[in-house]
KOLSE-942211 format. One record per atom (N, C-alpha, C): residue in three letters; y, z, x. Coordinates in steps of 0.2 Angstrom, whole numbers, padded with zeros to 4 digits, always signed. Each point is the difference from the previous one (the first is absolute). Layout:
AlaYZX...
! end
This chain:
Unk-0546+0014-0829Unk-0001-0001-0007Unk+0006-0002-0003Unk+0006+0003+0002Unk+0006-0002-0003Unk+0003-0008+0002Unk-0004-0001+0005Unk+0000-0008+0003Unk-0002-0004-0006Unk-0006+0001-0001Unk-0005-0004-0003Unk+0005-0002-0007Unk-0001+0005-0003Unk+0005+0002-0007Unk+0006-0004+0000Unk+0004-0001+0006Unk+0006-0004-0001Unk+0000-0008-0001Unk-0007+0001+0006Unk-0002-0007+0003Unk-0002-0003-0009Unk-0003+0004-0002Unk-0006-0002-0005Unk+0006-0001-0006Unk+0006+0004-0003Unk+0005+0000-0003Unk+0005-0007+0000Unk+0001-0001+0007Unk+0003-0007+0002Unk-0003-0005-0002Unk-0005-0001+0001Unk-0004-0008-0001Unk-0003+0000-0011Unk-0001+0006-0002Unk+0001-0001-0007Unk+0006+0000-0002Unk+0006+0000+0003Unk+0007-0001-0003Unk+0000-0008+0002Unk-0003-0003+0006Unk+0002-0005+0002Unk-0005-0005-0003Unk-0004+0002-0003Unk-0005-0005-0005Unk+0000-0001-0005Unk+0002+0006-0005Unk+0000+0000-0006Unk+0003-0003-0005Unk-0001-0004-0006Unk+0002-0007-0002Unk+0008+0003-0006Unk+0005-0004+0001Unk+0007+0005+0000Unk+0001-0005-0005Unk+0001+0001-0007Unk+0003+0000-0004Unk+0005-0002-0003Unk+0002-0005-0004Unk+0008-0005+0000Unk-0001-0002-0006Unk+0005+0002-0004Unk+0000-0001-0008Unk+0008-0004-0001Unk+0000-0009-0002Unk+0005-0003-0001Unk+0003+0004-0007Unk+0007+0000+0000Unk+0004+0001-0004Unk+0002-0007-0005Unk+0000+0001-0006Unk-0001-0008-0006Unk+0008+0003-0003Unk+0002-0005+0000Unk+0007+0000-0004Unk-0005+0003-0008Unk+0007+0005-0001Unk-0002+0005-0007Unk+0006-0004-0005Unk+0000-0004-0004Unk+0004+0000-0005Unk+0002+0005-0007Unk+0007+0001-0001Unk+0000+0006-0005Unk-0001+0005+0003Unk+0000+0003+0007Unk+0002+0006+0002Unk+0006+0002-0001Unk-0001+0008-0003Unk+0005+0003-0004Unk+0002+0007+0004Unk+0006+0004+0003Unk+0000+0003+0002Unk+0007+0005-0002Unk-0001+0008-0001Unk+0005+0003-0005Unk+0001+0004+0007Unk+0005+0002+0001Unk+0004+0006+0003Unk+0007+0001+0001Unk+0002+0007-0004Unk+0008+0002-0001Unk+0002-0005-0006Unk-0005-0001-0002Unk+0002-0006-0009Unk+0001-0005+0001Unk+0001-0004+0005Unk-0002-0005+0002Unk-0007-0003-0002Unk-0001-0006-0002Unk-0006-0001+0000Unk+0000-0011+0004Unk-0003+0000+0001Unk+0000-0006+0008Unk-0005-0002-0001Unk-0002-0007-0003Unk-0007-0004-0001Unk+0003-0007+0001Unk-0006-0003+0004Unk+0000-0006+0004Unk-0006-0005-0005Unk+0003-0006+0000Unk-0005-0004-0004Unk+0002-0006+0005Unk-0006-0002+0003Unk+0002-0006+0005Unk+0005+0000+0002Unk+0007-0004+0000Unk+0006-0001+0004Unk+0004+0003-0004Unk-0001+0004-0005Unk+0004+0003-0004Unk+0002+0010-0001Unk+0004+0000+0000Unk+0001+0007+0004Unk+0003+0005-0007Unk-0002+0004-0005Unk+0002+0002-0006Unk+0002+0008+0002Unk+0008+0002-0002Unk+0000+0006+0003Unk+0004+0003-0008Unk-0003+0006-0001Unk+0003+0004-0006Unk+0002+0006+0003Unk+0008+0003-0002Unk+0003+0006+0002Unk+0003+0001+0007Unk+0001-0006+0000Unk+0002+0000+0006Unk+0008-0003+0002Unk+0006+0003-0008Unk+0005-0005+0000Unk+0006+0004+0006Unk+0002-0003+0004Unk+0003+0000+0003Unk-0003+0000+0007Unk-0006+0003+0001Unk-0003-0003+0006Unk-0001-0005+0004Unk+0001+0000+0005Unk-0003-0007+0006Unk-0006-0002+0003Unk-0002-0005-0001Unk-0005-0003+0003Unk-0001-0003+0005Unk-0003+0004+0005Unk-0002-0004+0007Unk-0006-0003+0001Unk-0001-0006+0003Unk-0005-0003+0002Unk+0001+0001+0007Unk-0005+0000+0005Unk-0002-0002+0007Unk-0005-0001-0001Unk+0001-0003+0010Unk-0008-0003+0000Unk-0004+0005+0005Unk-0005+0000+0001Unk-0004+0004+0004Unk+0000+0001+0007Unk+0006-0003+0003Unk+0005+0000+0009Unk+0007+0006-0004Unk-0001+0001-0006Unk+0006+0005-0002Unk+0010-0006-0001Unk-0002-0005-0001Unk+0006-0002-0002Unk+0001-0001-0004Unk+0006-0002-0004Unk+0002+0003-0009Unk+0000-0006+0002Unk-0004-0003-0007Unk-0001-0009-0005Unk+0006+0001-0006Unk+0001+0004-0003Unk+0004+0000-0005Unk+0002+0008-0002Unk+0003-0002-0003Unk+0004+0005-0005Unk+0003+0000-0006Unk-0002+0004-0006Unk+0002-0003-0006Unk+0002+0007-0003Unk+0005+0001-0003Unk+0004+0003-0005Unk-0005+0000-0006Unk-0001+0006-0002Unk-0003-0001-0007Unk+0004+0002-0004Unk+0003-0003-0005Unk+0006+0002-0004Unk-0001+0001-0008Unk-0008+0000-0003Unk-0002+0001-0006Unk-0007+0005+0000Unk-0001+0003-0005Unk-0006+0006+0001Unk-0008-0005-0001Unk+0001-0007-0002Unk-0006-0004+0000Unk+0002-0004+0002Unk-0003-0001+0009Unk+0003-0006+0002Unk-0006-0006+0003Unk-0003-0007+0001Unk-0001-0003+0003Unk+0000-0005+0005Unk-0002+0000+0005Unk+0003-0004+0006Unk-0006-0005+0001Unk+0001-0006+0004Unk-0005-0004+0001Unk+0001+0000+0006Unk-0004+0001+0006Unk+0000-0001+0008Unk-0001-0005+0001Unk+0003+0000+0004Unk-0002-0010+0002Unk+0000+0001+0009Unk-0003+0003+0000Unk-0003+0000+0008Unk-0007-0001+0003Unk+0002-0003+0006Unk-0005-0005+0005Unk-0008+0006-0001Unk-0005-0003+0002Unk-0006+0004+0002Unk+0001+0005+0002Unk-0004+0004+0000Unk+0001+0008+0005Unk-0002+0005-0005Unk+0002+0005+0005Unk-0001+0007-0004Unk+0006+0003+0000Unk+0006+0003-0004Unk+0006+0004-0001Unk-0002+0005-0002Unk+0006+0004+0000Unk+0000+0008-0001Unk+0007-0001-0006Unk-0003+0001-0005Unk+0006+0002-0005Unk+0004+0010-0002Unk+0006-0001-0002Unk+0003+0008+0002Unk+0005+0000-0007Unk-0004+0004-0003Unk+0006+0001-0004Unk+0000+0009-0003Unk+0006+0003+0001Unk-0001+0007-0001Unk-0003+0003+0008Unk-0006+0002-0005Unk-0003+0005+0005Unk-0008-0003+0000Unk-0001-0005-0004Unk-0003-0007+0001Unk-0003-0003+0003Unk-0005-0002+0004Unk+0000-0005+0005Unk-0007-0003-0001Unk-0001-0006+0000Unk-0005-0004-0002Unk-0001-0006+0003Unk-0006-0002+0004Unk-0002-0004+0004Unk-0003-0008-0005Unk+0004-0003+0001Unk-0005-0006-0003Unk-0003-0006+0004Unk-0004-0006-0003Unk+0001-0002+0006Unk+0000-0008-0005Unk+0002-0003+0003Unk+0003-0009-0002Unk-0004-0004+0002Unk-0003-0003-0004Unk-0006-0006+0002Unk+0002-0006-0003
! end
């Protein structure tokens, strides 16, 4: 009985139709933590409260793209990077965007 059961377990995991939901670039994504607030508008990257902190970008193999000094409490940066998906890091921040 306990054959059957397994048998019968395996072949509905191995059938059944699985699920894939694409992710769409979100523009105006806004994100607060530790007062920090971190919104992305297409290529453009809007950080409040974050003066003296640093800005890291990588890409998704984990290598740093950049690094930028933020040296004002309302600052703007323009990315200018190829297609892909990166990991942005500021604080205790971390925010995945992706470049099209």
């Amino acid at each position: 009985m306990k054959k059957i059961f397994i048998i019968a377990l395996t072949l509905a995991m191995a059938f059944a139709p699985i699920s894939m939901q694409a992710q769409t670039e979100r523009d105006g994504i806004e994100m607060s933590v530790s007062g920090i607030t971190l919104s992305i508008t297409g290529g453009n990257v809007h950080i409040v409260g974050a003066n003296g902190e640093v800005m890291e970008v990588f890409n998704l193999t984990g290598a740093k793209v950049a690094t930028i000094r933020i040296d004002s409490a309302d600052k703007t940066f323009a990315l200018n990077l190829s297609k892909g998906c990166y990991l942005i890091k500021v604080g205790k921040i971390v925010r995945k965007i992706s470049v099209q």
